[in-house]
C-alpha positions in Angstrom: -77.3 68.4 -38.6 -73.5 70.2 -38.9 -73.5 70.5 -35.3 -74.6 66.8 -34.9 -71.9 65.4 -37.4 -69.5 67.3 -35.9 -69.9 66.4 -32.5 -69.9 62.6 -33.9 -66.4 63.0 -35.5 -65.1 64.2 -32.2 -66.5 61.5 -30.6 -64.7 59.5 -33.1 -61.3 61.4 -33.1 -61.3 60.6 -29.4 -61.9 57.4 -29.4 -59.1 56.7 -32.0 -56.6 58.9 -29.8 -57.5 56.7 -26.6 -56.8 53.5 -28.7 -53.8 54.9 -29.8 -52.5 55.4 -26.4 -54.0 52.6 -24.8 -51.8 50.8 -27.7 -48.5 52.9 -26.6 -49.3 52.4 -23.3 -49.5 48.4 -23.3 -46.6 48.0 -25.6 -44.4 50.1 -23.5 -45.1 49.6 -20.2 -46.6 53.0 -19.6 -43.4 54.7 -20.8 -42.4 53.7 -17.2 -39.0 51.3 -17.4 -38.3 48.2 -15.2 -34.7 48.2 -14.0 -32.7 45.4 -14.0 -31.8 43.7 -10.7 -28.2 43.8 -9.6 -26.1 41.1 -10.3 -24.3 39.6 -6.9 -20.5 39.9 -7.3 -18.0 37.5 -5.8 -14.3 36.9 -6.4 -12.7 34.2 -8.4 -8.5 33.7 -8.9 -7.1 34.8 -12.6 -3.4 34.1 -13.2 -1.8 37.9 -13.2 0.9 36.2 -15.7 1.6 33.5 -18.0 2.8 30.3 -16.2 4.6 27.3 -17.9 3.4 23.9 -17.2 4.6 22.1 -14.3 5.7 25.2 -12.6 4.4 26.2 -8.8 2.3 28.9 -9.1 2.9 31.0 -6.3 0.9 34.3 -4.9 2.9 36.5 -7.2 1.2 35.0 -10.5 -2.4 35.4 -9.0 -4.8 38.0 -8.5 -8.5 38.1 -7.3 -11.3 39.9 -9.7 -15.2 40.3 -9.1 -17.0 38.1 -11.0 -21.2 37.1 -10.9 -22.0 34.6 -8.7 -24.1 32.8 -10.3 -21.7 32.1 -13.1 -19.0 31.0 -10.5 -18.9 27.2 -11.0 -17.9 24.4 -8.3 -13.8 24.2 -10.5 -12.8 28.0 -9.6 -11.2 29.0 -6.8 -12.1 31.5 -5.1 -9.2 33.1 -2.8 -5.6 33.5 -3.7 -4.5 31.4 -0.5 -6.3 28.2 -1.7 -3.9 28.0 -4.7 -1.0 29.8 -3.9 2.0 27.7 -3.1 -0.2 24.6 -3.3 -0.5 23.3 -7.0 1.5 23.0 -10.1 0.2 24.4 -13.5 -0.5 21.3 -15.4 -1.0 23.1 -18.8 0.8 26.2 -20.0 -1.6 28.9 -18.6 -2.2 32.7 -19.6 -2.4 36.0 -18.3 -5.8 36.7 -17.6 -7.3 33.0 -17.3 -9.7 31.9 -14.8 -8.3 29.0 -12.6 -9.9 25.6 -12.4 -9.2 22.6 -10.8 -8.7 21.2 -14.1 -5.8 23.2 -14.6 -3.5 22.1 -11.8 -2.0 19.2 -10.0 -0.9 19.0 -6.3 2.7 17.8 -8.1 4.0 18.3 -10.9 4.8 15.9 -14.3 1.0 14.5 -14.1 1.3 15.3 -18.2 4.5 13.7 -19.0 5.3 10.4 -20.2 5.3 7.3 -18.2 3.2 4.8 -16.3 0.1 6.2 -14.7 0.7 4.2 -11.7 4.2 6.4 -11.2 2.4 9.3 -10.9 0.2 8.0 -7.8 3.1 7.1 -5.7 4.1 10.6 -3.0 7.2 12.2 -3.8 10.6 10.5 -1.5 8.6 7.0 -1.6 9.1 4.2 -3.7 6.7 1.0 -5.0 7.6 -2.7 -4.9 6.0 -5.7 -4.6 5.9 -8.7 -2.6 4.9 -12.4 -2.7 1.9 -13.0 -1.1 -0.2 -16.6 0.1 -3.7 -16.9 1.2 -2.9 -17.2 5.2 -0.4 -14.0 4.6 -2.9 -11.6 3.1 -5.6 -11.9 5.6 -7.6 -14.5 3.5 -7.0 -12.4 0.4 -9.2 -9.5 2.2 -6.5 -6.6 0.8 -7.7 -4.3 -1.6 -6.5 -1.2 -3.6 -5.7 1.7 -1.1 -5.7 -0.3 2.5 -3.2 0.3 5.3 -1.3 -2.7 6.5 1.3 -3.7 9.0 4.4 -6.4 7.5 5.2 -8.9 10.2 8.5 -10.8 9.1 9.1 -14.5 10.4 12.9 -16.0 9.8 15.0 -18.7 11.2 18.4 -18.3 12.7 21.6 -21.2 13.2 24.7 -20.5 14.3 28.1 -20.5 12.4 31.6 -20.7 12.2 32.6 -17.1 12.2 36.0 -18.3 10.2 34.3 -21.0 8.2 30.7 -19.3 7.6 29.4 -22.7 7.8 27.0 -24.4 10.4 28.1 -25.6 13.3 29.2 -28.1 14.8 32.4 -28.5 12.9 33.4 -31.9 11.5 36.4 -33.9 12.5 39.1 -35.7 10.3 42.0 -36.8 10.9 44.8 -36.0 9.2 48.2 -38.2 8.5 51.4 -36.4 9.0 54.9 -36.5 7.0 57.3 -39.2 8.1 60.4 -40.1 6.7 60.3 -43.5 4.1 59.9 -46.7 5.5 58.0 -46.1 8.7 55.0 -48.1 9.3 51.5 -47.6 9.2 50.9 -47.5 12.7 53.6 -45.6 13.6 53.0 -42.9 10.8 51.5 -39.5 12.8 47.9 -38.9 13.2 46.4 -35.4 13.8 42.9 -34.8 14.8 41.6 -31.4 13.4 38.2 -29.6 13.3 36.8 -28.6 10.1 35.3 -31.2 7.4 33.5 -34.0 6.8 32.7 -37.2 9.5 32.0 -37.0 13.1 30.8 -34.0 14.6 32.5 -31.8 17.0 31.4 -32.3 20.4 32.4 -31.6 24.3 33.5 -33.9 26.8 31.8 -34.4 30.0 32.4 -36.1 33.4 29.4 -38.8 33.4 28.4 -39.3 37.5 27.8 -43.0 37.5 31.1 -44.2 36.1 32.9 -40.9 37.0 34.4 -41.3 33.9 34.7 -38.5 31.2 32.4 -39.2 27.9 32.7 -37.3 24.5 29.6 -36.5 23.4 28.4 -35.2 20.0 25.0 -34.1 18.5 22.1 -36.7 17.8 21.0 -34.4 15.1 21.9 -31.4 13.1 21.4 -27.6 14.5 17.6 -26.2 14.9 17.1 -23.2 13.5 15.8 -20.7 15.7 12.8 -18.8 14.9 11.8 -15.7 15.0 8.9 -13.1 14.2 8.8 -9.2 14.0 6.3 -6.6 12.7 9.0 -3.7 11.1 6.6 -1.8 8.9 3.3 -0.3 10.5 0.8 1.6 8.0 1.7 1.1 5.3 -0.3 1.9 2.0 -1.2 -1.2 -0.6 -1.1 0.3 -4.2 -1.9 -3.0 -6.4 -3.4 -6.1 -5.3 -2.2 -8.4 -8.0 -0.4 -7.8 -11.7 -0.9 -4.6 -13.0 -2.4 -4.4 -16.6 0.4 -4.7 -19.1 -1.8 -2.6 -21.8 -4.1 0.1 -21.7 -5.4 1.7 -18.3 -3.3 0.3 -15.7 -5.3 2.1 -12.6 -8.1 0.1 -13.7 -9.0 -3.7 -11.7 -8.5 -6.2 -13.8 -11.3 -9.2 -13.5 -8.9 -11.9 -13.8 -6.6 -10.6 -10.8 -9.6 -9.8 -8.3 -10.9 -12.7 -6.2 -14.7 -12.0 -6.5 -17.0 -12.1 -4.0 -18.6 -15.4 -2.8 -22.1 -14.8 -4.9 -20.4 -14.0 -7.6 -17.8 -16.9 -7.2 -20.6 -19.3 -6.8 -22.4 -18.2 -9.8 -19.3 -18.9 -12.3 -19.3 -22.2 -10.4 -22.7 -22.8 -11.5 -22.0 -21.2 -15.2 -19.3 -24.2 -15.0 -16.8 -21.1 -15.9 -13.5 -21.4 -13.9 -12.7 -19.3 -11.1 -10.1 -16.3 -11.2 -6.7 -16.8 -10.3 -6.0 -15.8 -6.8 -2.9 -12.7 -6.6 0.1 -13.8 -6.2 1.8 -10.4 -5.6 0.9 -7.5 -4.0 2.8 -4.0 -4.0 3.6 -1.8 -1.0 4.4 2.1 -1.0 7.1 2.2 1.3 10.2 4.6 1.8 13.5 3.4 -0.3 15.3 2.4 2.7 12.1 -0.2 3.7 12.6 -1.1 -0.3 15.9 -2.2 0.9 15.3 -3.9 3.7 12.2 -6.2 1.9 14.2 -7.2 -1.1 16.9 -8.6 1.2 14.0 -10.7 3.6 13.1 -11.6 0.0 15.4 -13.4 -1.0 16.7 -14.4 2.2 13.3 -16.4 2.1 12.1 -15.3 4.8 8.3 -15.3 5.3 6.0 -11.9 5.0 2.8 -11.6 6.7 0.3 -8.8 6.2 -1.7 -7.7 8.3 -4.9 -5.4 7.6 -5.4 -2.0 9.6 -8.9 0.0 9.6 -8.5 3.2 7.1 -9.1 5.7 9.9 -6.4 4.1 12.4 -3.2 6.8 12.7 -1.6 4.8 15.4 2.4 3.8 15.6 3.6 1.3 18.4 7.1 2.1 19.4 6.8 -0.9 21.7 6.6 -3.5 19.6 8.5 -6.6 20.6 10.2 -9.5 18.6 8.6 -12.8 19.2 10.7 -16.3 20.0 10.2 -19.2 21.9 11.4 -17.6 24.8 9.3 -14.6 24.7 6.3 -16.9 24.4 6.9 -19.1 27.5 7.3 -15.8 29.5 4.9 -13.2 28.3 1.7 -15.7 28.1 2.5 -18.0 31.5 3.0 -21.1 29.1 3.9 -24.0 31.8 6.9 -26.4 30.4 5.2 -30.2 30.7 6.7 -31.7 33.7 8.9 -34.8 32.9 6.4 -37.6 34.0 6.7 -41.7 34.4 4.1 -42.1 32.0 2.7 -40.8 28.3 0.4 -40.6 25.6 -0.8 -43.7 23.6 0.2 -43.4 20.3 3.1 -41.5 20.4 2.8 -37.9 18.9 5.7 -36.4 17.4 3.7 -34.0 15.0 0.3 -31.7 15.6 -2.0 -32.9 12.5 -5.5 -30.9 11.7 -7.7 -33.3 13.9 -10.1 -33.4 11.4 -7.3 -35.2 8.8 -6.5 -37.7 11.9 -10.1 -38.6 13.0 -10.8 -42.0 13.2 -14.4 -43.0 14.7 
C-alpha cells in the first residue's frame, strides 16, 4: 500500500509539473522570442535652421535624415534638390521640421494681405480687363484659364499735319483792309484754306471741253480700315466681374453663361437668364497693358480669339489685314464696269433672311 500511494503521488507531481510547463510554454512562446522585422528607411528634407517666412530657402537651410517609409506621406519631400532654390517659406519654420508642401509657396507674399486674385498673376506681368461682345469672345466660349490671341480692328483718315483736323481743308474767303470809302466790289478778296464752306479740291484739265475744272469731294473722307492680331497666347484670368465680397477665385452664377440644358431649364422654371460678361481680364506684360488701354479708348474694336490649351506656337509672320491685302492675297476679282445692273439697286448687304420676300 506505501509503495502504491507513493507511486500515485509521483504520478500526480508529474503531471502537475507538465501542466505547469505546458502553461509557461504556451504563454511565452516556448521561451523562444520573435524578433521584430526591420523597418525600411528612406530620406525625407528637415530645415537645418530656422527660416522666416517668405524667405527662399536655399540648400544651406536643408538637410536629408532617414526616416520609416511607411510613415513618409505624399506632402514631404524627399531630396534636398526638389526644394532647394525653388520655394519660399510661407510660415516661419524651425530647426529640425519636416518639410511639406504645405509649408511653402513657389513665390513669396501668398500670406500677406491683399486680393487673392493678386497673388495668381506671375511675377513682371500685370492684369486688366477688356470689353467684350458676343461675336468678340468666340460666342461667349472663354473660360477661366484659356489661351487667346487679341486681333485689333481700327479705322484710319488722313489729316492736316498743322491743323490736326480731317482733310480736305475748307475754303473762305477773306476781305482785306482798304482805305475808307472804297467800294464793295472793289474792296480785296483773298481766298485761303482752312475753315468752314467749300471743300478744298484740285483742278483738272477735262478732255471733252479741254478746259480745266475744279473739282471737290462728293462726300466726306472714308476711313480706312484695318485689322491686326498683336497679342498671341495670352492667358484669360476672369471671365466676367469678379466677386466684390468673400472668395473672389470662386465663379459666380450670375456672371457664368450656363450651359444650354441648364439655360433651358430656368426658361422653363420662368426664372430669367444670367447676364452675359461684359468684361473679361487678360494677363499680359505692362507694356501690352499700355498698348490696350490706348486701343481702348481710342475705340478701337478687340476680338478674341480662342487657342487649344496645349498649342505653344508664336507666328512671327503675321500680317496686317486692309482692303488691299484682301484683293491680293485671296485672288478677289474687282467687278468689271458693265452696261447693265442689278434690279433693285443694292447699296447695303442685309442678312437675307431679314430681306426675304416670297
Amino acid at each position: 500500500m506505501r509503495r502504491g500511494g507513493a507511486l500515485l503521488l509521483l504520478i500526480i507531481l508529474l503531471i502537475l509539473a507538465l501542466s505547469v510547463a505546458a502553461f509557461f510554454l504556451l504563454r511565452g512562446g516556448g521561451g523562444v522570442e520573435t524578433a521584430a522585422p526591420t523597418p525600411q528607411l528612406a530620406t525625407i528634407v528637415v530645415l537645418a535652421q530656422p527660416v522666416p517666412r517668405d524667405e527662399l530657402i536655399v540648400e544651406a537651410m536643408l538637410e536629408e535624415i532617414p526616416y520609416p517609409e511607411e510613415r513618409i506621406t505624399g506632402s514631404m519631400f524627399r531630396k534636398i534638390a526638389d526644394v532647394a532654390d525653388v520655394y519660399y517659406a510661407k510660415y516661419p519654420l524651425v530647426q529640425g521640421q519636416p518639410l511639406t508642401r504645405e509649408l511653402v509657396s513657389e513665390r513669396p507674399g501668398i500670406l500677406q494681405e491683399g486680393s487673392d486674385v493678386s497673388k495668381t498673376i506671375p511675377p513682371g506681368m500685370t492684369a486688366i480687363s477688356l470689353p467684350i461682345s458676343r461675336l468678340g469672345a468666340v460666342g461667349f466660349a472663354i473660360r477661366d484659364g484659356d489661351k487667346v490671341n487679341v486681333i485689333v480692328t481700327t479705322t484710319f483718315v488722313d489729316l492736316d499735319t498743322s491743323f490736326q483736323s480731317l482733310l480736305p481743308n475748307g475754303l473762305v474767303q477773306i476781305v482785306g483792309p482798304a482805305p475808307l470809302g472804297t467800294k464793295d466790289e472793289e474792296l480785296p478778296k483773298l481766298t485761303v484754306s482752312g475753315g468752314e464752306g467749300a471743300s478744298l479740291g484740285r483742278a483738272e484739265l477735262e478732255p471733252t471741253l479741254n478746259q480745266a475744272i475744279y473739282m471737290v469731294p462728293s462726300e466726306a473722307q472714308r476711313p480706312r480700315l484695318v485689322s491686326q492680331m498683336i497679342l498671341q497666347n495670352v492667358q484669360v484670368l476672369r471671365v466676367g466681374q469678379f466677386n466684390l465680397s468673400g472668395d473672389q477665385t470662386a465663379v459666380p452664377e450670375t456672371q457664368q453663361p450656363q450651359e444650354g440644358e441648364q439655360q433651358q431649364e430656368q426658361q422653363e422654371e420662368g426664372q430669367q437668364a444670367p447676364p452675359a460678361p461684359d468684361i473679361v481680364t487678360l494677363i499680359v506684360t505692362p507694356q501690352d497693358a499700355i498698348a490696350l488701354t490706348y486701343l481702348i479708348h481710342s475705340q478701337a474694336r478687340i476680338t478674341l480669339t480662342l487657342r487649344a490649351p496645349d498649342d505653344p506656337n508664336y507666328f512671327d509672320n503675321i500680317e496686317s489685314v486692309t482692303l488691299q491685302y484682301l484683293i491680293s492675297q485671296y485672288n478677289i476679282a474687282l467687278p468689271a464696269k458693265l452696261p447693265y445692273g442689278l434690279n433693285p439697286r443694292l447699296d447695303l448687304l442685309v442678312d437675307p433672311l431679314d430681306n426675304f420676300f416670297p
